[in-house]
GUKELO-617979 format. One record per residue (C-alpha): z, x, y; residue in three letters. Coordinates in Angstrom, 1 decimal, padded with zeros to 4 digits. Example, Ala and Ser with C-alpha at 12.3 -4.5 7.8 and 13.67 -1.06 7.14 Angstrom:
! GUKELO-617979
ATOM       zz       xx       yy    aa
ATOM    007.8    012.3   -004.5   ALA
ATOM    007.1    013.7   -001.1   SER
END
This chain:
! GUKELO-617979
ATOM       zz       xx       yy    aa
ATOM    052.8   -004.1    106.3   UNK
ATOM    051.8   -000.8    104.8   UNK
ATOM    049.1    001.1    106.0   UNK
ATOM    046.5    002.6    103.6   UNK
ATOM    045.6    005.9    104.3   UNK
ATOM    041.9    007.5    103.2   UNK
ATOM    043.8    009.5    100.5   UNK
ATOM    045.6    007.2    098.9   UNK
ATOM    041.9    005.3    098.5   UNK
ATOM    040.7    008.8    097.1   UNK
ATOM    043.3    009.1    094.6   UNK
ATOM    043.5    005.1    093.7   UNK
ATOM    039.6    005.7    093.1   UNK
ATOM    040.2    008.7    090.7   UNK
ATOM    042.3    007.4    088.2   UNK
ATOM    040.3    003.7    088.5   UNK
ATOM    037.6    006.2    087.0   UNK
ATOM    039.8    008.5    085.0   UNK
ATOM    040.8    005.1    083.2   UNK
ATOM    037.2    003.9    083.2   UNK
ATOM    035.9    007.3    081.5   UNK
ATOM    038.8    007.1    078.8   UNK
ATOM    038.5    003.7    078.2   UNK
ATOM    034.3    004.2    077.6   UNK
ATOM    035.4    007.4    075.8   UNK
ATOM    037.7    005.4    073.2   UNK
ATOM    035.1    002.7    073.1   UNK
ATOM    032.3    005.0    072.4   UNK
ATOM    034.2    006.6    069.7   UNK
ATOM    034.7    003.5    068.0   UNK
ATOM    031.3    002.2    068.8   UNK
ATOM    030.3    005.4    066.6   UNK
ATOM    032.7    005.0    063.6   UNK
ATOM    031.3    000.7    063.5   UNK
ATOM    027.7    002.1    063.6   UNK
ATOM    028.6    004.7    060.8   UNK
ATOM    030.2    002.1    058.7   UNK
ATOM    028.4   -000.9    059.2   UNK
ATOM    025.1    001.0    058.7   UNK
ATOM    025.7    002.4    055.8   UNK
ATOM    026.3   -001.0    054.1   UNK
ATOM    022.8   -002.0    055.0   UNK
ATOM    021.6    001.0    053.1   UNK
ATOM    019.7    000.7    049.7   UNK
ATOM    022.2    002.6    047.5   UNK
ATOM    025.3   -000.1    048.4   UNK
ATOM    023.3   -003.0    049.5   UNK
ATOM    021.3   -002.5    045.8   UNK
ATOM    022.3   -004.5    042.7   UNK
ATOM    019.7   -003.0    040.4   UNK
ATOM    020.4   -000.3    037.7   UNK
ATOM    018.9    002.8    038.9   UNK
ATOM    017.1    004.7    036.6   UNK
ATOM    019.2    006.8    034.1   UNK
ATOM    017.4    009.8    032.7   UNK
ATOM    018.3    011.4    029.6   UNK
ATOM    017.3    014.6    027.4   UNK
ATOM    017.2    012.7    024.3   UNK
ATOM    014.1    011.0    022.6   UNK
ATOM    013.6    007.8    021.9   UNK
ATOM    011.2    009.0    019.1   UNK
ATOM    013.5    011.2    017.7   UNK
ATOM    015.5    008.0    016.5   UNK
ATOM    015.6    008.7    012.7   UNK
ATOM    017.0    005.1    012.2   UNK
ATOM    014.4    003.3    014.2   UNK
ATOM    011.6    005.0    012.9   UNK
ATOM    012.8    004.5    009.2   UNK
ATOM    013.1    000.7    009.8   UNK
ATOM    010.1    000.2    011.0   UNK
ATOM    008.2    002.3    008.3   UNK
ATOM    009.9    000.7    005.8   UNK
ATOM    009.3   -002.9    007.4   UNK
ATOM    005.5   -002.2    007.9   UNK
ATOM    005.4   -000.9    004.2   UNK
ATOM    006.9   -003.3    002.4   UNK
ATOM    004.9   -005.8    001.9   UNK
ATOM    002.2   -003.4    000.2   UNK
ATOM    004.8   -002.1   -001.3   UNK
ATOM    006.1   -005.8   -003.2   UNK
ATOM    001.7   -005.7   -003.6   UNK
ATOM    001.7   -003.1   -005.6   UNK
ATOM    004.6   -003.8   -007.7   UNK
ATOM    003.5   -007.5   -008.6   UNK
ATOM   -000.1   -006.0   -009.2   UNK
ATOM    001.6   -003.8   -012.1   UNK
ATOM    000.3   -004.9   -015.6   UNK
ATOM    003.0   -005.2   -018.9   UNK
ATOM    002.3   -003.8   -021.9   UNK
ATOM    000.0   -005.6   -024.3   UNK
ATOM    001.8   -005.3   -027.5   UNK
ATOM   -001.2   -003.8   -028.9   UNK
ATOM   -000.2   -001.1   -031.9   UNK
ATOM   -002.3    000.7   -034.0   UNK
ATOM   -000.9    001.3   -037.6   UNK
ATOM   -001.4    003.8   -040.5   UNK
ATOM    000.6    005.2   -043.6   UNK
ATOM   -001.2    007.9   -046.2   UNK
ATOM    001.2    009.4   -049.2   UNK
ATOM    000.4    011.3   -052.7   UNK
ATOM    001.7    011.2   -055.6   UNK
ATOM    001.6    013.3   -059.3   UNK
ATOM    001.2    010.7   -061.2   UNK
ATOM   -001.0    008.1   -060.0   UNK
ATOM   -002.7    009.9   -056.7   UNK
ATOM   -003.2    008.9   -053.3   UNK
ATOM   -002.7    005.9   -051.0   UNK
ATOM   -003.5    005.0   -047.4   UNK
ATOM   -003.8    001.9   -044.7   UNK
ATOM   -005.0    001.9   -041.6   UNK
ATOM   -005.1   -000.9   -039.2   UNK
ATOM   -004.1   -003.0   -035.8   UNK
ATOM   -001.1   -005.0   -035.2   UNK
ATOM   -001.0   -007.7   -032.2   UNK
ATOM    003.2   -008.0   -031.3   UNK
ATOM    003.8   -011.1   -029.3   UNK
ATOM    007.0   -010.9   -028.7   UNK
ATOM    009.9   -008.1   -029.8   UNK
ATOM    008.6   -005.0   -028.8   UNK
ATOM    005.6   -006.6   -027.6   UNK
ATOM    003.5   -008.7   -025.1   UNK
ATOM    006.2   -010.5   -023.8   UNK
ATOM    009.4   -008.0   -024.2   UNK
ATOM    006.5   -005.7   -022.1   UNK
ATOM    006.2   -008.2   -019.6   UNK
ATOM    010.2   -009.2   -019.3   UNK
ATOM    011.0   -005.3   -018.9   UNK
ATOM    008.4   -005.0   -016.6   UNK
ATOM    010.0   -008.0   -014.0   UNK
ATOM    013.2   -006.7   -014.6   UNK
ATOM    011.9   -003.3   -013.1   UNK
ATOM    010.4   -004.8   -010.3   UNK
ATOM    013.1   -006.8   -009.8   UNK
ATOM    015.4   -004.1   -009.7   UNK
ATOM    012.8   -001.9   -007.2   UNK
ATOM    012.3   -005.0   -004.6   UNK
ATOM    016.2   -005.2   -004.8   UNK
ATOM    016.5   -001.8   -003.9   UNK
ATOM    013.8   -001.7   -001.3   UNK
ATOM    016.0   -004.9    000.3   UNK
ATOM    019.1   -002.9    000.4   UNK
ATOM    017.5   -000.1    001.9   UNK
ATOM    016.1   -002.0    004.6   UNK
ATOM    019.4   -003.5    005.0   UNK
ATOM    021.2   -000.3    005.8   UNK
ATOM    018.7    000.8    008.0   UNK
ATOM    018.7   -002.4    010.0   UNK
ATOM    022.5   -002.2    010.1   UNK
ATOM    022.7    001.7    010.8   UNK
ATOM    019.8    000.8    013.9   UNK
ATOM    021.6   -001.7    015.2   UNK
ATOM    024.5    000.6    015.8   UNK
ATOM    022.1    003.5    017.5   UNK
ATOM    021.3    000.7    019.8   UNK
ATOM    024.5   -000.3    021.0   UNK
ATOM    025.6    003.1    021.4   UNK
ATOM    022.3    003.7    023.6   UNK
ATOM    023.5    001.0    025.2   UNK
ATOM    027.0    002.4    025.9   UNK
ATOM    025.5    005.6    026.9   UNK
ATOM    023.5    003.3    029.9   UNK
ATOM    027.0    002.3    030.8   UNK
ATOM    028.5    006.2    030.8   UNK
ATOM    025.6    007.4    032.6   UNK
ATOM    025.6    004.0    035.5   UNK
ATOM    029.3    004.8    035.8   UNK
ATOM    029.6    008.3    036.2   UNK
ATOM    026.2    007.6    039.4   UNK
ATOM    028.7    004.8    040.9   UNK
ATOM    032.5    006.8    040.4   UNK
ATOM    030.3    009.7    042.5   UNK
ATOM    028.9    007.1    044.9   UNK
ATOM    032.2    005.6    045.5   UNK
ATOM    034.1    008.8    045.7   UNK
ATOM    032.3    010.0    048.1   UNK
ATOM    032.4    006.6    050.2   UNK
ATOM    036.6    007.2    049.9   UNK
ATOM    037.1    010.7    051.1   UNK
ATOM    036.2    009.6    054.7   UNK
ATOM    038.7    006.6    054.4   UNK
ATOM    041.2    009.1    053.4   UNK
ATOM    040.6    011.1    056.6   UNK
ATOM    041.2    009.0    058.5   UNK
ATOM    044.3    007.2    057.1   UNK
ATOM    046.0    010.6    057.4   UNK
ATOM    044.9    010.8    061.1   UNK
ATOM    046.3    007.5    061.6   UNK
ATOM    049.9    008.4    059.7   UNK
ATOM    050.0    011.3    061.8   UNK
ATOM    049.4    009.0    065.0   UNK
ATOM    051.3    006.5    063.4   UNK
ATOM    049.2    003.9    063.0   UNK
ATOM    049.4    004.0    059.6   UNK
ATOM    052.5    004.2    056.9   UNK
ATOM    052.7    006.3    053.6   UNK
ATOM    052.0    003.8    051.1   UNK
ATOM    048.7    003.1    053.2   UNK
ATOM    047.7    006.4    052.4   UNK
ATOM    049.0    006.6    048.9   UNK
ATOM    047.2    003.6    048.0   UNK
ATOM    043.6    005.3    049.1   UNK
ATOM    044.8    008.3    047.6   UNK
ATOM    045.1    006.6    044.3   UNK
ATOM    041.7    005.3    045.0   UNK
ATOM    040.4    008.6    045.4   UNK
ATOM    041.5    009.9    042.3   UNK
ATOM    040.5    007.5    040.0   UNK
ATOM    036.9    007.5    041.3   UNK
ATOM    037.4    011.3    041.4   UNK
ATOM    038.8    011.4    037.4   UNK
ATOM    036.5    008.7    036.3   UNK
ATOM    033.7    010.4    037.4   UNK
ATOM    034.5    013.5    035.8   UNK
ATOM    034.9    011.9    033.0   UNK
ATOM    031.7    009.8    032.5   UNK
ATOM    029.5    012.6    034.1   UNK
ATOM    030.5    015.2    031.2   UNK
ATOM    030.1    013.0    028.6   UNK
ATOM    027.0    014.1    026.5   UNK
ATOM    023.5    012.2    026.4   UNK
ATOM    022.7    010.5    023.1   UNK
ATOM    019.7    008.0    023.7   UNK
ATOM    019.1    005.6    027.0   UNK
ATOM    015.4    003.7    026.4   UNK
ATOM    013.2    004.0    029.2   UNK
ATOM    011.6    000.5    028.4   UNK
ATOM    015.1   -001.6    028.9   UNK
ATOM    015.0   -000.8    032.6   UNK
ATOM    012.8   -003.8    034.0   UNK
ATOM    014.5   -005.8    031.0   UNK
ATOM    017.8   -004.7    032.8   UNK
ATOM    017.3   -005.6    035.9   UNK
ATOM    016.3   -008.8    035.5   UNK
ATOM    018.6   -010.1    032.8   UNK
ATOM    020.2   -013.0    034.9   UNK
ATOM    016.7   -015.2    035.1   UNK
ATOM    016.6   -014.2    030.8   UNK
ATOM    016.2   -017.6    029.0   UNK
ATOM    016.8   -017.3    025.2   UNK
ATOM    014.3   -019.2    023.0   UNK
ATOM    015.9   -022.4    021.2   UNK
ATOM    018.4   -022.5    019.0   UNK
ATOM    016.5   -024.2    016.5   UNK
ATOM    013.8   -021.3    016.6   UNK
ATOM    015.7   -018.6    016.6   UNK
ATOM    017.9   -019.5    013.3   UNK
ATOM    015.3   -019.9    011.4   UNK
ATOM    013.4   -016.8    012.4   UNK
ATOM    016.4   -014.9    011.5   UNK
ATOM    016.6   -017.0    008.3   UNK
ATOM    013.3   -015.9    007.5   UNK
ATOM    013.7   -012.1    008.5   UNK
ATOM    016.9   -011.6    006.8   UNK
ATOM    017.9   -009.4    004.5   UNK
ATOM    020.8   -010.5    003.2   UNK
ATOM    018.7   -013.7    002.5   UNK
ATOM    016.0   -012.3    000.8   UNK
ATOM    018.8   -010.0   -001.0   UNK
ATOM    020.3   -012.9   -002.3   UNK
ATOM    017.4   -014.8   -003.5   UNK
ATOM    016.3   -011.3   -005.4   UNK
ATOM    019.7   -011.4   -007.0   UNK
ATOM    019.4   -015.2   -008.1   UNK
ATOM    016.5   -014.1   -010.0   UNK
ATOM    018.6   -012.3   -012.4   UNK
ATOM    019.9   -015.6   -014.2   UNK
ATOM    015.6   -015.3   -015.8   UNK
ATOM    016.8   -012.0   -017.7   UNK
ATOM    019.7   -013.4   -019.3   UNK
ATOM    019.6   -013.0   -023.5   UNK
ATOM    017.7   -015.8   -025.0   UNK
ATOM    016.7   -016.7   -028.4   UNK
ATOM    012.9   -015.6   -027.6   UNK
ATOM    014.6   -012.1   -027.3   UNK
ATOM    014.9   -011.7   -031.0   UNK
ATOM    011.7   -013.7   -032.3   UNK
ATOM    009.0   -012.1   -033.4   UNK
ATOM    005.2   -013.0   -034.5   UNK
ATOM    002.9   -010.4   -035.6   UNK
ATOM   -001.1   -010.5   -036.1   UNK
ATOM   -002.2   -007.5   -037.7   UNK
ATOM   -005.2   -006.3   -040.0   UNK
ATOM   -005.3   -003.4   -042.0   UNK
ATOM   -007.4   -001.3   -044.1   UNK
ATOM   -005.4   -000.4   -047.4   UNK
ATOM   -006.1    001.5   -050.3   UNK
ATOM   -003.2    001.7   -052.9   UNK
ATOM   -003.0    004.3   -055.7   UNK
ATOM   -006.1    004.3   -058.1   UNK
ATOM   -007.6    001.0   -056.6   UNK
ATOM   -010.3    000.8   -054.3   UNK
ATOM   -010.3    000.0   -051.1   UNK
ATOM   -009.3   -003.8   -049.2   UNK
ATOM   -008.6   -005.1   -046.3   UNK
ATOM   -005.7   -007.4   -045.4   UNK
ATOM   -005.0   -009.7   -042.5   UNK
ATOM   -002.3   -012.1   -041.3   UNK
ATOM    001.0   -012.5   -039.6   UNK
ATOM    004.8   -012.2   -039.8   UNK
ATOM    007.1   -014.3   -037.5   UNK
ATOM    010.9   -013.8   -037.7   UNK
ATOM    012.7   -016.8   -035.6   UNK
ATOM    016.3   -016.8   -035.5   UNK
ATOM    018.7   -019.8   -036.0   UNK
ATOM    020.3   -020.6   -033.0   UNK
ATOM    019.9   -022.5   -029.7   UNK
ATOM    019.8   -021.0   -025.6   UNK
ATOM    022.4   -024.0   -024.6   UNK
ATOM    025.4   -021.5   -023.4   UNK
ATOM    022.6   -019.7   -021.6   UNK
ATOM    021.3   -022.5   -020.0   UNK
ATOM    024.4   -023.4   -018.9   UNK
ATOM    025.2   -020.0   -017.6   UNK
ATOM    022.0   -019.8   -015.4   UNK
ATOM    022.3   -023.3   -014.3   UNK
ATOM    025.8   -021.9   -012.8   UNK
ATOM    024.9   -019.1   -011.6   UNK
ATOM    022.0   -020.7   -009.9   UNK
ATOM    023.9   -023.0   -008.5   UNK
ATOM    026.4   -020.3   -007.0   UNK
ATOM    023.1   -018.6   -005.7   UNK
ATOM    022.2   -021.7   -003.3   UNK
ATOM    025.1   -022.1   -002.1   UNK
ATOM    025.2   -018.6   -000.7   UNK
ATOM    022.4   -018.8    000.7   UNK
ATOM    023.3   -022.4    002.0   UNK
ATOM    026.6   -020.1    003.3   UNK
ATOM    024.7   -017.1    004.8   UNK
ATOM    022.1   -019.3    006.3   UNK
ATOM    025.2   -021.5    008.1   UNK
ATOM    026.6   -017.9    008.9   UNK
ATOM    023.5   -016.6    011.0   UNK
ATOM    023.4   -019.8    012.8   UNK
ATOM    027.2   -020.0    013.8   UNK
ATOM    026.9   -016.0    014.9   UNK
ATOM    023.5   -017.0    016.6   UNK
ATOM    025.5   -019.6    018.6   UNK
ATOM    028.6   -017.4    019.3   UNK
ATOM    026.4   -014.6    020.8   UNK
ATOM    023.6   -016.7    022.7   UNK
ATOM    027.3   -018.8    024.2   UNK
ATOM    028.6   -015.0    025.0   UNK
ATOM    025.1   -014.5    026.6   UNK
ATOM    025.2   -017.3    028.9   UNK
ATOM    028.9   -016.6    029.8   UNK
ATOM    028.3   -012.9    030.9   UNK
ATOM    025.3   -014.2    033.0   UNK
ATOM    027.3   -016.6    034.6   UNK
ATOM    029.8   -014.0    034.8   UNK
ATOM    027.3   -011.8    037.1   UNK
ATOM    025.8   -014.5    039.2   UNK
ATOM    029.6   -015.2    040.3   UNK
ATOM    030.1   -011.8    040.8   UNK
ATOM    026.8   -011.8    042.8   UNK
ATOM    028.1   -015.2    045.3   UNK
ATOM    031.3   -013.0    045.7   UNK
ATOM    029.5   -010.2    046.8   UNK
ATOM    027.7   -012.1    049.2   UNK
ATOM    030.9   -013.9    050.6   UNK
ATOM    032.0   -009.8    051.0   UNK
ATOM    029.4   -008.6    053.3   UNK
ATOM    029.2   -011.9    055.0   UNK
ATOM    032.9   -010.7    055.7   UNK
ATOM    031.5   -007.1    056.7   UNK
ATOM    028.9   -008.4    059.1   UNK
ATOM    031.5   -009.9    060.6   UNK
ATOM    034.6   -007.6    061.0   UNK
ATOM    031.4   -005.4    061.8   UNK
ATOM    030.6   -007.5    065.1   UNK
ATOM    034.4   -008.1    066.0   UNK
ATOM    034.8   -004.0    066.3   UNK
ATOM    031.3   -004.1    068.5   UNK
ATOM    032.6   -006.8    070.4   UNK
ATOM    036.9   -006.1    070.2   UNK
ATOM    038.5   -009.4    071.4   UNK
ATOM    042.2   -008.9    072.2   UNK
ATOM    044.0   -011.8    070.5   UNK
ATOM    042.0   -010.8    067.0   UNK
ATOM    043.9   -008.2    064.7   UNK
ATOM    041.7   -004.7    064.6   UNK
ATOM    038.7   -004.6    062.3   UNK
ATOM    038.1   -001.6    061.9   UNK
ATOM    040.5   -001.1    058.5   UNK
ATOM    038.9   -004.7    057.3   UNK
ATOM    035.9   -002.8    057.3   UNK
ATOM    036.4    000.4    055.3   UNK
ATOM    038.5   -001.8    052.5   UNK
ATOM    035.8   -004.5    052.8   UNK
ATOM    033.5   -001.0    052.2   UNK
ATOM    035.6   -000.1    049.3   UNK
ATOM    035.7   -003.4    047.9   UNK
ATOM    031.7   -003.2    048.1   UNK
ATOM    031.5   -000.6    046.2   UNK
ATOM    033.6   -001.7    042.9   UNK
ATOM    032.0   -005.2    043.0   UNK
ATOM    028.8   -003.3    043.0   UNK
ATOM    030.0   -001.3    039.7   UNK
ATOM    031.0   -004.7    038.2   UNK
ATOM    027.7   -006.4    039.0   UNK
ATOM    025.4   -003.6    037.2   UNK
ATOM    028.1   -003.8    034.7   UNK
ATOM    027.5   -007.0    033.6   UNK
ATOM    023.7   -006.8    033.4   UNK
ATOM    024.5   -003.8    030.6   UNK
ATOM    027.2   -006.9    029.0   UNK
ATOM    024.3   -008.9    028.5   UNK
ATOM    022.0   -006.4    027.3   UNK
ATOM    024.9   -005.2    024.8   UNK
ATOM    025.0   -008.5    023.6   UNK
ATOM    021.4   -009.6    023.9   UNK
ATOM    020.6   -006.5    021.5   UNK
ATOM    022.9   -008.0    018.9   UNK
ATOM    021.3   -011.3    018.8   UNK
ATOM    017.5   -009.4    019.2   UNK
ATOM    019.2   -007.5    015.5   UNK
ATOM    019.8   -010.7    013.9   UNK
ATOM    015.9   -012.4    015.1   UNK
ATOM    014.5   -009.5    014.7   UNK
ATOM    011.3   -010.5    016.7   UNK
ATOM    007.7   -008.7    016.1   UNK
ATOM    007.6   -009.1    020.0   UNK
ATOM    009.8   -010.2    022.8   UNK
ATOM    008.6   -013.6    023.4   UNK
ATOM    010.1   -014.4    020.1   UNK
ATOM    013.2   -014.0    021.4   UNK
ATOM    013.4   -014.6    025.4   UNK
ATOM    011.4   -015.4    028.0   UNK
ATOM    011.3   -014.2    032.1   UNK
ATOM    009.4   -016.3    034.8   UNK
ATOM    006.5   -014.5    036.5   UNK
ATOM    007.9   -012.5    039.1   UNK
END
């Protein structure tokens, strides 16, 4: 039996609490790297799945496009006013004729002549229609362009959101890598770690670092201050009914109204009436070395002939008329159903993005309380965490993502309704 001498106590005692300080010493150190981690994923900036605010230096009121459509919109019913409150010409004339002569003197008749129709009451009222016609078709075209060239300025606002959220989340997230990378070079060089673990972060690194170059020197064209709450709440967004919103957009559009403006053409075709005429007229005459009478009556020319190739021709063209209307009517309700089924997909989209980003930090939380609490037959959490981390950070750039998807896709639909105000197109419960 060995004896056990005071000093060997000493010394047995001194690395017992060598061991204990570098044992409390590692676990500290890791205790601080968990608590860095884990408490930045409770933070506001990752934990967050609302769009922050994106500034901009451009005006919404310097939108040439918008402005213009709306000006025109609010106008144009004054505008179709004034145009239908335009009076024809009467076919009212007044007439005279005065010659002399050697032989047998002068002559002279004055008077008034009533033209119905060539050159007259109703040629002035035809020519007048056709004008307006022409002016409201015009007007319609106009409005049309605007509309269309609007509706691009919107979506590119729109893309602009995206390139400004992006280049805020590729800074976010490269700045969430470079400590990764850090450390996965501490850990090759302790060999913990092998070279495609490192190259694989490095890659990481650089495309957050590119992409954010990228998107943050892109140039501002137009981001609307008024989408943000609209934004952020697009996943509860209920679109109005089907039923609804086709026939608003039947009702608003232009190529409708275009269409029924061109139908109205066929009423200008070339008729017999075109080359009748019926005069009234009284004059005053006074012929040569006679006195003085007056004279009243009236002339009608009528030509032989019959409007039955006409008629046949409008009732044609008439026909071809409805039917494209029948056509671009069945054409807004098929894109009206496309786009609301595209809306509904990408907010499915995002509320599966949202359970997955759950089911992440619920996976965070707990490679979080397995580095707290190390248990020795588990694996070591502490890479779960900063690839769970990393992971965090793209789903969050897919999430706000998808909220600008829908709002890309609800501002095509919102161009097609064209509502006065937003209830006409959506609504959002109460908060």
């Amino acid at each position: 039996m060995h004896r056990v001498t005071p000093r060997v106590c000493a010394r047995a005692a001194i690395a017992l609490a060598a061991a204990a300080a570098l044992a409390a010493h590692g676990q500290q150190v890791r205790l601080r790297l968990a608590g860095s981690l884990c408490n930045s994923l409770t933070g506001q900036v990752l934990a967050s799945q609302q769009v922050p605010p994106l500034s901009s230096t451009a005006n919404a009121a310097a939108s040439v496009n918008a402005a213009m459509s709306e000006r025109l919109e609010r106008q144009r019913d004054s505008y179709f006013a004034k145009l239908d409150s335009a009076v024809p010409f009467n076919g009212l004339y007044a007439t005279g004729m005065a010659d002399q002569t050697d032989n047998y003197g002068g002559r002279y008749s004055v008077g008034v002549e009533w033209e119905l129709f060539d050159r007259g009451r109703a040629e002035g009222r035809r020519n007048l229609e056709r004008l307006k016609l022409e002016s409201k078709t015009q007007y319609v075209q106009l409005l049309r362009d605007v509309e269309d060239r609007q509706l691009q300025e919107n979506l590119l606002a729109v893309e602009q959101m995206r390139n400004k959220l992006l280049a805020t989340l590729y800074q976010r997230e490269a700045a969430a890598i470079r400590p990764v990378l850090e450390r996965r070079k501490q850990e090759l060089a302790a060999g913990r770690a092998t070279k495609s673990d490192v190259a694989e972060v490095e890659y990481k690194a650089e495309r957050a670092a590119l992409r954010s170059q990228h998107y943050g020197s892109l140039r501002d064209v137009l981001v609307y201050p008024q989408s943000q709450d609209l934004i952020n709440r697009i996943e509860d967004l209920q679109l109005r009914p089907q039923d609804e919103l086709l026939a608003r957009a039947a009702e608003r559009s232009a190529d409708l109204q275009l269409q029924g403006l061109l139908a109205q053409r066929n009423n200008f075709l070339p008729s017999v009436k075109d080359n009748t005429s019926v005069r009234l007229y009284v004059e005053r005459s006074r012929d040569l070395e006679r006195g003085s009478y007056s004279i009243a009556g009236v002339r009608v020319r009528i030509p032989i002939g019959n409007d039955q190739v006409r008629e046949a021709v409008s009732e044609a063209n008439a026909g071809i008329a409805r039917d494209q209307q029948d056509a671009i009517r069945a054409a807004l309700g098929q894109k009206l159903e496309l786009l609301s089924e595209r809306l509904r997909l990408k907010q499915n989209d995002m509320r599966l993005l949202q359970a997955e980003n759950r089911m992440v930090r619920q996976k965070v939380e707990q490679a979080c309380y397995r580095l707290d609490h190390p248990v020795s037959v588990l694996p070591d959490a502490d890479r779960d965490i900063e690839e769970l981390t990393l992971r965090l950070h793209e789903m969050q750039r897919e999430i706000l993502l998808a909220r600008l998807d829908v709002l890309e896709v609800l501002t095509q639909i919102s161009a097609l309704v064209k509502p006065r105000e937003p209830q006409e197109l959506y609504s959002l419960p109460s908060r």
